[in-house]
GUDO-349148 format. One record per residue (C-alpha): residue number from 1; residue in one letter; x, y, z. Coordinates in nm, 4 decimals. Layout:
<recs>
+------+------+----------+----------+----------+
| resi | resn |       c1 |       c2 |       c3 |
+------+------+----------+----------+----------+
|  NUM |    a |        X |        Y |        Z |
...
+------+------+----------+----------+----------+
</recs>
This chain:
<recs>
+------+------+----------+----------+----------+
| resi | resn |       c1 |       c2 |       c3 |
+------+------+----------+----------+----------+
|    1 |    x |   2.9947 |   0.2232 |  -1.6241 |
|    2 |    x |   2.7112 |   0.3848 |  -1.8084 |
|    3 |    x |   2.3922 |   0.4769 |  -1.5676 |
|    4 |    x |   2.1622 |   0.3763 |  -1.8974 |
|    5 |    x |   2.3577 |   0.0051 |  -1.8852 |
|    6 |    x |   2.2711 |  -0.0169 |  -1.4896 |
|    7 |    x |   1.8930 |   0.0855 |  -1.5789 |
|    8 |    x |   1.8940 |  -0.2017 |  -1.8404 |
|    9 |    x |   2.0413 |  -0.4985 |  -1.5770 |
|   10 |    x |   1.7741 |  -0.3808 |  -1.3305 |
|   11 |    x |   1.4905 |  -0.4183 |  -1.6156 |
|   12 |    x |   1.6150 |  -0.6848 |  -1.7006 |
|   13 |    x |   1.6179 |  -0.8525 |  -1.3657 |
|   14 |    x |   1.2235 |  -0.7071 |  -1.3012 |
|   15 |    x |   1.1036 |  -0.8547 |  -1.6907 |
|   16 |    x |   1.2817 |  -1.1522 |  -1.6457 |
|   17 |    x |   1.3077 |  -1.1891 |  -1.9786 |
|   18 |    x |   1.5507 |  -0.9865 |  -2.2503 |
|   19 |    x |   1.2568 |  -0.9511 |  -2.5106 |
|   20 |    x |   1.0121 |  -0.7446 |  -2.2295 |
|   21 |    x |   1.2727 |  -0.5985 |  -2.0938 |
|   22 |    x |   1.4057 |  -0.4141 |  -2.4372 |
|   23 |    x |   1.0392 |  -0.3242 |  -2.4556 |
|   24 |    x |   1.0582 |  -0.1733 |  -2.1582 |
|   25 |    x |   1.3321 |  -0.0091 |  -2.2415 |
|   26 |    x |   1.2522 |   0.0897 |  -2.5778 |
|   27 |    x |   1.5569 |  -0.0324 |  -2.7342 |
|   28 |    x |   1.6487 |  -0.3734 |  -2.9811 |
|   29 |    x |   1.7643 |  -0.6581 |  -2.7905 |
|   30 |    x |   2.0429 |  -0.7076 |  -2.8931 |
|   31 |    x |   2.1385 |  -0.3399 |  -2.7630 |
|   32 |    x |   2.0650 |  -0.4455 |  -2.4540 |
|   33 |    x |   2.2187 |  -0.7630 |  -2.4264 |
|   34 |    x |   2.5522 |  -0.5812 |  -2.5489 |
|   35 |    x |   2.4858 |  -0.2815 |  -2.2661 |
|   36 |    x |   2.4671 |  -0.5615 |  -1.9909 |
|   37 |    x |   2.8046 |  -0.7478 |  -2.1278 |
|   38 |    x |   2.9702 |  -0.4368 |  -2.1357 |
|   39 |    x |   2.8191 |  -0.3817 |  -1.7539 |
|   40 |    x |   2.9661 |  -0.6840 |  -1.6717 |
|   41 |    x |   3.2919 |  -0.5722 |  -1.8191 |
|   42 |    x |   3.2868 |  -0.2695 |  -1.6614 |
|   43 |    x |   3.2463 |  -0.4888 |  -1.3042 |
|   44 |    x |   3.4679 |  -0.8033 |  -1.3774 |
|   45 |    x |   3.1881 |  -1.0360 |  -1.2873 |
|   46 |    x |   2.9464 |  -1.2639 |  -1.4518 |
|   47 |    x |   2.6284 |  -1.1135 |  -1.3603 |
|   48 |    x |   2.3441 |  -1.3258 |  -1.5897 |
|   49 |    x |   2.3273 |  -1.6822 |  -1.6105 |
|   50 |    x |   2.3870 |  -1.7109 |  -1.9642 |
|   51 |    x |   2.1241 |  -1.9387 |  -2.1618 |
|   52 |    x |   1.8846 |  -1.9248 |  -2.4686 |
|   53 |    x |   1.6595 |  -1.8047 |  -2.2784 |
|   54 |    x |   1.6700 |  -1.5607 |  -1.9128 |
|   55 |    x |   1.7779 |  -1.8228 |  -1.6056 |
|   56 |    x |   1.8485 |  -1.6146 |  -1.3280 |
|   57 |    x |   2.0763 |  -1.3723 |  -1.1694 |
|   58 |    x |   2.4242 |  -1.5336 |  -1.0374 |
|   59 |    x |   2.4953 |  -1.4752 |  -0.7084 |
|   60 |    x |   2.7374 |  -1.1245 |  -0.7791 |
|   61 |    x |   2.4282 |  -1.0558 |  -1.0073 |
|   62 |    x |   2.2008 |  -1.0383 |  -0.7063 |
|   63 |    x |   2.4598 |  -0.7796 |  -0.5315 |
|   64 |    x |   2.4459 |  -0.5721 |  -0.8112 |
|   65 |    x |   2.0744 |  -0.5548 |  -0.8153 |
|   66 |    x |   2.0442 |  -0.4006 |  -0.4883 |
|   67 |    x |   2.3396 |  -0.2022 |  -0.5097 |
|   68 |    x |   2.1911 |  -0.0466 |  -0.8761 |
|   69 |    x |   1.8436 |   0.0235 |  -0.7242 |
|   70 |    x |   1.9579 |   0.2762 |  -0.4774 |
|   71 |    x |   2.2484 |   0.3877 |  -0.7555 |
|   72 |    x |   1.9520 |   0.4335 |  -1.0088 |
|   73 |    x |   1.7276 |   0.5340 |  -0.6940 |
|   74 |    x |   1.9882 |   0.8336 |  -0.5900 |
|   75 |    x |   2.0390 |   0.9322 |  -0.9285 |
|   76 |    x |   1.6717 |   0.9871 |  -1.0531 |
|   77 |    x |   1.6182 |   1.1776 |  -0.6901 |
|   78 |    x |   1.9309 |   1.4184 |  -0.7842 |
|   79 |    x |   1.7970 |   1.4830 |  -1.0977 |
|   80 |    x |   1.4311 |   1.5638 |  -1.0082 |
|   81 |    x |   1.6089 |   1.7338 |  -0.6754 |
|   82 |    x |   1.8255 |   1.9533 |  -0.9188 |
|   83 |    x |   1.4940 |   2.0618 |  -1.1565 |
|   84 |    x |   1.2445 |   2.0699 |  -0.8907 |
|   85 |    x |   1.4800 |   2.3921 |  -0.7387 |
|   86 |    x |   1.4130 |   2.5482 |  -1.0967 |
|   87 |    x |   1.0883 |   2.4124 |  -1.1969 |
|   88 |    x |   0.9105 |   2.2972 |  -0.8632 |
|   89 |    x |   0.8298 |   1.9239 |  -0.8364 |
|   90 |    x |   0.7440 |   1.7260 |  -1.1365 |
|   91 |    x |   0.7572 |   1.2877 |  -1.1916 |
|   92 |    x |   0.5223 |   1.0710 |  -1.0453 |
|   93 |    x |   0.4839 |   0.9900 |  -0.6390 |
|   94 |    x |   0.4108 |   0.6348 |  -0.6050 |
|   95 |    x |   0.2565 |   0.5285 |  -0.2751 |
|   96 |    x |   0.1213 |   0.1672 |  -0.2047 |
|   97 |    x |  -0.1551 |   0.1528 |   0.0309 |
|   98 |    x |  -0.3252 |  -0.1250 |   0.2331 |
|   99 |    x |  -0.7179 |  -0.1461 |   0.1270 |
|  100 |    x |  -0.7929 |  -0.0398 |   0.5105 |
|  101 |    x |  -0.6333 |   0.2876 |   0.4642 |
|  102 |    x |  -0.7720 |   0.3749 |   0.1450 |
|  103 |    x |  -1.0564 |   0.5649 |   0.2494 |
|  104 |    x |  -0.8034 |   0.7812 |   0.4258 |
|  105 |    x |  -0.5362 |   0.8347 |   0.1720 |
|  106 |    x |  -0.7158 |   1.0991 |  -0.0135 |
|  107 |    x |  -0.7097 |   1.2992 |   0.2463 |
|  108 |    x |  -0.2928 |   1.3078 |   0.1988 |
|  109 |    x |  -0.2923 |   1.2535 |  -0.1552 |
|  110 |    x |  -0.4901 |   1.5773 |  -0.1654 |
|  111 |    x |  -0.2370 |   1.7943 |  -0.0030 |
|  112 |    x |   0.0356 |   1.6678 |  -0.1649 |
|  113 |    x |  -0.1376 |   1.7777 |  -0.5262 |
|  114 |    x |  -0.1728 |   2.1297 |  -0.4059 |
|  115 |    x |   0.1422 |   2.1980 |  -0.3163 |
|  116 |    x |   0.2950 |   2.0250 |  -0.6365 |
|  117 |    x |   0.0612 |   2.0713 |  -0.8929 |
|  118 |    x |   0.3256 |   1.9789 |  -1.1681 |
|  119 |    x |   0.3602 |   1.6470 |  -1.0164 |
|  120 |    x |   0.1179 |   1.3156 |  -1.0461 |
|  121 |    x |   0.0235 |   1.0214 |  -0.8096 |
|  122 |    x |  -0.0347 |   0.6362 |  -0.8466 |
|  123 |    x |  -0.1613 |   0.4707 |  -0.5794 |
|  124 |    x |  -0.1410 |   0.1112 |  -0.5395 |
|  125 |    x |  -0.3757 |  -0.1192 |  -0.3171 |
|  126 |    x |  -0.1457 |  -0.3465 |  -0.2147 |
|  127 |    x |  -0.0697 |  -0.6218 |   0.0827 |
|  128 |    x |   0.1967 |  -0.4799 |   0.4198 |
|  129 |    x |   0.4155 |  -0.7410 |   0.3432 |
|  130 |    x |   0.4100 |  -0.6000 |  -0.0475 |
|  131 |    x |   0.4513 |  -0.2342 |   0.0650 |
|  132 |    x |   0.7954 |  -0.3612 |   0.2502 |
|  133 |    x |   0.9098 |  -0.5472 |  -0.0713 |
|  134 |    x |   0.8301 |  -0.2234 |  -0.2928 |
|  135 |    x |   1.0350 |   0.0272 |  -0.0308 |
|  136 |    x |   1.3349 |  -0.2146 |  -0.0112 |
|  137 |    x |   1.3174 |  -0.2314 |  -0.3750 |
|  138 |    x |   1.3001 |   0.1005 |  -0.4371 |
|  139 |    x |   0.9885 |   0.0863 |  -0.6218 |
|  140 |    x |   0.7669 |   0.2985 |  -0.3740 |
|  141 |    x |   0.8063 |   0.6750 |  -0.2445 |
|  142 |    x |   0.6276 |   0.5790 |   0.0726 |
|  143 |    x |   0.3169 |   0.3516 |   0.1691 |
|  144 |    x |   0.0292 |   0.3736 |   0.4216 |
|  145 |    x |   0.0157 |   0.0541 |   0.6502 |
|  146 |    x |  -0.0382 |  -0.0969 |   1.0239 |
|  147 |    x |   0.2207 |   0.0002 |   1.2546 |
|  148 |    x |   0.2093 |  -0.1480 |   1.5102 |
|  149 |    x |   0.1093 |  -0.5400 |   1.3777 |
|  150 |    x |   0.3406 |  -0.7169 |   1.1631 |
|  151 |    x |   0.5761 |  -0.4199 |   1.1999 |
|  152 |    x |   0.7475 |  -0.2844 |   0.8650 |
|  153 |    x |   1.1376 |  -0.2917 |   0.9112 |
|  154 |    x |   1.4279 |  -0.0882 |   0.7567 |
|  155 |    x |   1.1205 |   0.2335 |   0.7660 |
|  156 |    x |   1.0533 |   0.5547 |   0.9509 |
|  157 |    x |   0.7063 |   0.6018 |   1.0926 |
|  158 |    x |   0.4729 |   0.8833 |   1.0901 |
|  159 |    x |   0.1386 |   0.8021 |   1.2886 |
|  160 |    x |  -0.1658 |   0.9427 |   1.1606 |
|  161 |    x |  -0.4678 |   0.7412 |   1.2924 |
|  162 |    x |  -0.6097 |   0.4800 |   1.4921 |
|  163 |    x |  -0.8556 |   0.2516 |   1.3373 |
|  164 |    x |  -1.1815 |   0.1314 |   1.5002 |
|  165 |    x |  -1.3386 |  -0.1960 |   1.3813 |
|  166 |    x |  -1.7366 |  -0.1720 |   1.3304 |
|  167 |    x |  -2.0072 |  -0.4385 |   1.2538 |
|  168 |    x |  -2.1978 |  -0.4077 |   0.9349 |
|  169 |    x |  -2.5438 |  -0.5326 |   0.8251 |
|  170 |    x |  -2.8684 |  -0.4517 |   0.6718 |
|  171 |    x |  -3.1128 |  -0.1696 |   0.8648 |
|  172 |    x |  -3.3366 |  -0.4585 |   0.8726 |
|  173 |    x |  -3.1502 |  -0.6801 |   1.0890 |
|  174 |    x |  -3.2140 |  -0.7696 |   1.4459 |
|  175 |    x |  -2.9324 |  -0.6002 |   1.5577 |
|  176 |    x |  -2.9331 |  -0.2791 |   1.3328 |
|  177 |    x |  -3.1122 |  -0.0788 |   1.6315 |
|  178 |    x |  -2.8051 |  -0.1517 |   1.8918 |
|  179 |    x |  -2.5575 |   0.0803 |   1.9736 |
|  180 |    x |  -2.3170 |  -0.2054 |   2.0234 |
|  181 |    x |  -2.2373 |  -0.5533 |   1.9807 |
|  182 |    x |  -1.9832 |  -0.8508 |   2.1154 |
|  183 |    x |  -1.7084 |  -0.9934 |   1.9084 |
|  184 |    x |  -1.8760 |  -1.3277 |   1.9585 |
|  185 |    x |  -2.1927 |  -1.1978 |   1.8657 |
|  186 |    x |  -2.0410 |  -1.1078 |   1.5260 |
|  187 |    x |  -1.8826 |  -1.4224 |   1.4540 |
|  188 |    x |  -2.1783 |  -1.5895 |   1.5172 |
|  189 |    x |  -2.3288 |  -1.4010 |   1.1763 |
|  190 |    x |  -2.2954 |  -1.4709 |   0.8304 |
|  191 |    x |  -1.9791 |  -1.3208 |   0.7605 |
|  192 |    x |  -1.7924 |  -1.1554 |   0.4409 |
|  193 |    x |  -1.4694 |  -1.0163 |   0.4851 |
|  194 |    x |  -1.1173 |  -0.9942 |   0.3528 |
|  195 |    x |  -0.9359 |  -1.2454 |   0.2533 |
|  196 |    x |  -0.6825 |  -1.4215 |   0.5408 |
|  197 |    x |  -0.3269 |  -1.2720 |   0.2626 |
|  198 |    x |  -0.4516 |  -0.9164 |   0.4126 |
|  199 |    x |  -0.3138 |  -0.7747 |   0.7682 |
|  200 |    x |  -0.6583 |  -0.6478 |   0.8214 |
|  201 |    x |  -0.8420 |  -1.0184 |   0.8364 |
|  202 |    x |  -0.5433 |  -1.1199 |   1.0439 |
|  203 |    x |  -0.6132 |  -0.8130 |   1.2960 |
|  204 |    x |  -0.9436 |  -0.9735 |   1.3354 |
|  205 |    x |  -0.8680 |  -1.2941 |   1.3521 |
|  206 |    x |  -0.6504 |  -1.2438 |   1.6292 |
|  207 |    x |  -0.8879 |  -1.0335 |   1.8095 |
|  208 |    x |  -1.1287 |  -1.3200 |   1.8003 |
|  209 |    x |  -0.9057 |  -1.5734 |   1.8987 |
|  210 |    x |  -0.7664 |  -1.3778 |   2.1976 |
|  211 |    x |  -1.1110 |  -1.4622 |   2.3380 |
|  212 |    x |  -1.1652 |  -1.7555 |   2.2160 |
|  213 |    x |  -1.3829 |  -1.7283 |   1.8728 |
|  214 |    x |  -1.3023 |  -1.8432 |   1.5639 |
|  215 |    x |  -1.4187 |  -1.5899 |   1.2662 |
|  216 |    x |  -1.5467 |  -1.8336 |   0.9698 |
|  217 |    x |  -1.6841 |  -1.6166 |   0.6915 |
|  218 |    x |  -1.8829 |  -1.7419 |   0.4242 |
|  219 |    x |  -1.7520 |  -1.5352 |   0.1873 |
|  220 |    x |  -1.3617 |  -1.3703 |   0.1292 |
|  221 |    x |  -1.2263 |  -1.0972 |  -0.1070 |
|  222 |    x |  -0.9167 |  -0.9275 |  -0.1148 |
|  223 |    x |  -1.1327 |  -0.5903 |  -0.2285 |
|  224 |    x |  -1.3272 |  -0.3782 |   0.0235 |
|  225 |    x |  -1.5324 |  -0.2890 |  -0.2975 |
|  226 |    x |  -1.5882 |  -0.7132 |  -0.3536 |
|  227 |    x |  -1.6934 |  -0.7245 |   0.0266 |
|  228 |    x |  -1.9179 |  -0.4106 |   0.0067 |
|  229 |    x |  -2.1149 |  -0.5506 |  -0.2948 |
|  230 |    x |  -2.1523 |  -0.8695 |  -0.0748 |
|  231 |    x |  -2.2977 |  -0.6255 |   0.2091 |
|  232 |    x |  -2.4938 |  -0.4151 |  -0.0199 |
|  233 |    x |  -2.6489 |  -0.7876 |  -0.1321 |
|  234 |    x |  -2.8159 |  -0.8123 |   0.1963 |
|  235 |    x |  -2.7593 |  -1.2014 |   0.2807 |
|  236 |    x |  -2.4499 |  -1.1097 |   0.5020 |
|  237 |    x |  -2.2709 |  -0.9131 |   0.7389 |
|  238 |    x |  -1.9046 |  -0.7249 |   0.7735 |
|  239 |    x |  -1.6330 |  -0.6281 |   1.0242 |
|  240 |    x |  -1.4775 |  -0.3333 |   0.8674 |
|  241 |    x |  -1.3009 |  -0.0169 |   0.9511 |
|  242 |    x |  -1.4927 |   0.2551 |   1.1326 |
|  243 |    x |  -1.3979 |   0.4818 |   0.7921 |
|  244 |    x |  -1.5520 |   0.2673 |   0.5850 |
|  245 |    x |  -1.7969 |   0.4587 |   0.5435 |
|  246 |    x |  -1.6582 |   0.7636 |   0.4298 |
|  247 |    x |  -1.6535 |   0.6129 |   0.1309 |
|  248 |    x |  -1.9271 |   0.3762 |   0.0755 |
|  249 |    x |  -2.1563 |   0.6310 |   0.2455 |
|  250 |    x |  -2.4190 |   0.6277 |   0.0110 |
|  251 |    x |  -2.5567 |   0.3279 |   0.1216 |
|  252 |    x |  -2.8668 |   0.4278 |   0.3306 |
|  253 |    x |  -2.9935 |   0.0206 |   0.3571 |
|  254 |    x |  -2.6261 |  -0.0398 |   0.5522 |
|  255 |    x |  -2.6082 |   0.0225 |   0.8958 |
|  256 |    x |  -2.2348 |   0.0067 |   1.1592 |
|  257 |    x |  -2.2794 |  -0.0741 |   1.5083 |
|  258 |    x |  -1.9661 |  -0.0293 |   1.7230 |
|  259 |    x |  -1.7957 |  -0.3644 |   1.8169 |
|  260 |    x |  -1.7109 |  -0.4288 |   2.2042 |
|  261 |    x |  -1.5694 |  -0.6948 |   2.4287 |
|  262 |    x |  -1.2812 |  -0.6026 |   2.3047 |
|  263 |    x |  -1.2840 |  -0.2105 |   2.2053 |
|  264 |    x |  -0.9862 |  -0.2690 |   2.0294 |
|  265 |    x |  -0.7968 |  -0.0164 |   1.7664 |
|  266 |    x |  -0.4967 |  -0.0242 |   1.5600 |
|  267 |    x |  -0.2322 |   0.2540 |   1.4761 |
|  268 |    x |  -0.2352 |   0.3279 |   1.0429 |
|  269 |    x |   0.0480 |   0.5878 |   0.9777 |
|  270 |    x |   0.2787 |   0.6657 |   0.6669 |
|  271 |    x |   0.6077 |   0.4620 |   0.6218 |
|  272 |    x |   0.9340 |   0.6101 |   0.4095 |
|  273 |    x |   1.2201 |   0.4092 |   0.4075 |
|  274 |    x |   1.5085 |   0.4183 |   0.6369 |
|  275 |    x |   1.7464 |   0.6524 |   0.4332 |
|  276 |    x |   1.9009 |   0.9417 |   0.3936 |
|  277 |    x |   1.8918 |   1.1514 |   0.2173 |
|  278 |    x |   1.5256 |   1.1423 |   0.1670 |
|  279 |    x |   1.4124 |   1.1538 |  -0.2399 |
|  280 |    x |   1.2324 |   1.4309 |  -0.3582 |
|  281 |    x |   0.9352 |   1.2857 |  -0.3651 |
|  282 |    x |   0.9047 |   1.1055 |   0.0128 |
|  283 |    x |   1.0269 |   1.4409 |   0.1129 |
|  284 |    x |   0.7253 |   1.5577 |  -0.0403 |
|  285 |    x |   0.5225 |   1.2842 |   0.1004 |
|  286 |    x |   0.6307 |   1.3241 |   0.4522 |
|  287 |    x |   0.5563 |   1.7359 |   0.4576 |
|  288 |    x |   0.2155 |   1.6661 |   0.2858 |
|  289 |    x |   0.0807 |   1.4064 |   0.6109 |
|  290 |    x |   0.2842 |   1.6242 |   0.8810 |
|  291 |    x |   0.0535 |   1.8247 |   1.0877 |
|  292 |    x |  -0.2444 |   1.6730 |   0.9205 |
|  293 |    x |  -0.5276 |   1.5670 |   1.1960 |
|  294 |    x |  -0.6639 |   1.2452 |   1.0735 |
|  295 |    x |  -0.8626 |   1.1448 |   1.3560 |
|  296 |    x |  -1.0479 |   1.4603 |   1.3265 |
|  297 |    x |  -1.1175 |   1.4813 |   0.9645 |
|  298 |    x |  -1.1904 |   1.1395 |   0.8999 |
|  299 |    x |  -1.4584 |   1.1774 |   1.1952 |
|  300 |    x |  -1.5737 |   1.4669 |   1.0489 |
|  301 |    x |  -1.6193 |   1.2986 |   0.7279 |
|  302 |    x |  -1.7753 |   0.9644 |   0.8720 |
|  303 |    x |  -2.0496 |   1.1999 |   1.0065 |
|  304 |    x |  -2.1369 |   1.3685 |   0.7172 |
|  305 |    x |  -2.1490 |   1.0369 |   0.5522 |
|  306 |    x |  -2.4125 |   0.9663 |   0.8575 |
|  307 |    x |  -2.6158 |   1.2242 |   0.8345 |
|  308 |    x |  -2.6645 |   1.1763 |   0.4962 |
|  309 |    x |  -2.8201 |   0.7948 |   0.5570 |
+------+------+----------+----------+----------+
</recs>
């Protein structure tokens, strides 16, 4: 069994259809129709559901997709373990991100460049639940998610923050002088926020609920830049992570006021899947966030970003 046929099935499987996936692969179709028969050979199982067109996987064909992830998986990691020892570390570190820890990821990303300057990053905004499903599938080095609610599985955890939730508004608005404000309070305001498929809008809905609010916004997005624009706009308000505003700091007409009755905050940390041994590049990952004070630097940053409003 050729490692090139196994890469092929897998495409295949992702494309779900021959034509893309001997794109993908840069290679005729019909070369890699013949590579997956002779994979199948090679196995003595049926492994496609055989059609004009791409059906499906049959059920031995679904074992053999997780089995050649981590096969393809381990062998890409030997290979960029065997000429980052000679070279240093080269390839591409891909780490999916929720959009509440993207104002903090730089600060990981940025380490991690240093120390590998032959290597490149692609970070993905993506969902908790579609962090899981891109570790499992081998797809992602390592993401940045919750902890502690809705609980990734089959990971290791590294903490490296807890977030605070602020209210957000115009410096004109009644309540932009206040220190602090209720839960309730906020509800009661004309709300945009993220949309209810993020863990984030979930976090806050429960908080509500657990005393007895309901949060209706008038307006959802599944962007923190789409509910920023909204904020920016002036007609409503946001509940938004207290490091929001290291990034959207230049916007001297916003003001945050801390959010009480509950003081509530929620653990973000770096997640690498449950294997050993570790690829290259979560190896990497992991050595870049160790020792790295989050709490501190991202209050460091929020207050620049402060004193600059």
């Amino acid at each position: 069994m050729l490692v090139r046929h196994l890469s092929y099935f897998v495409t295949l499987a992702r494309e779900k259809h021959f034509a893309k996936a001997a794109e993908a692969c840069n290679v005729a179709q019909p070369t890699l129709s013949a590579a997956i028969r002779k994979l199948e050979e090679d196995l003595d199982a049926r492994l496609v559901v055989r059609s004009q067109r791409f059906v499906g996987l049959t059920a031995e064909g679904e074992k053999v997709l997780a089995w050649g992830r981590q096969i393809l998986t381990d062998y890409n990691s030997l290979k960029d373990d065997l000429t980052g020892a000679r070279e240093g570390l080269t390839g591409v570190l891909k780490l999916g991100v929720i959009p509440a820890a993207m104002p903090s990821v730089s600060f990981i990303t940025a380490r991690f460049c240093n120390a590998h300057p032959a290597a490149t990053v692609e970070v993905h905004s993506l969902t908790s639940r579609a962090i899981q499903d891109g570790l499992d599938a081998f797809e992602l080095d390592g993401g940045m998610t919750y902890l502690e609610n809705e609980p990734l599985e089959r990971v290791r955890r590294l903490p490296l923050y807890r977030e605070r939730y602020v209210f957000v508004t115009r410096r004109s608005h009644p309540f932009a002088s206040r220190a602090s404000i209720t839960w309730a309070e906020a509800a009661s305001e004309p709300l945009c926020l993220l949309s209810d498929d993020m863990q984030n809008r979930r976090i806050i809905n429960n908080l509500a609920g657990s005393i007895g609010v309901r949060v209706k916004p008038v307006v959802v997005s599944n962007s923190f830049l789409g509910v920023c624009s909204h904020l920016r706009h002036g007609e409503w308000a946001g509940i938004v992570p207290h490091s929001f505003f290291y990034v959207f700091r230049a916007a001297p007409d916003l003001v945050t006021i801390d959010l009480v009755d509950p003081v509530h905050s929620q653990a973000i940390g770096l997640v690498l899947s449950d294997r050993d041994p570790r690829s290259p590049m979560a190896d990497a990952l992991l050595a870049s966030a160790l020792n790295v004070d989050l709490e501190r630097e991202l209050a460091a940053a929020v207050r620049a970003g402060a004193d600059q409003r």
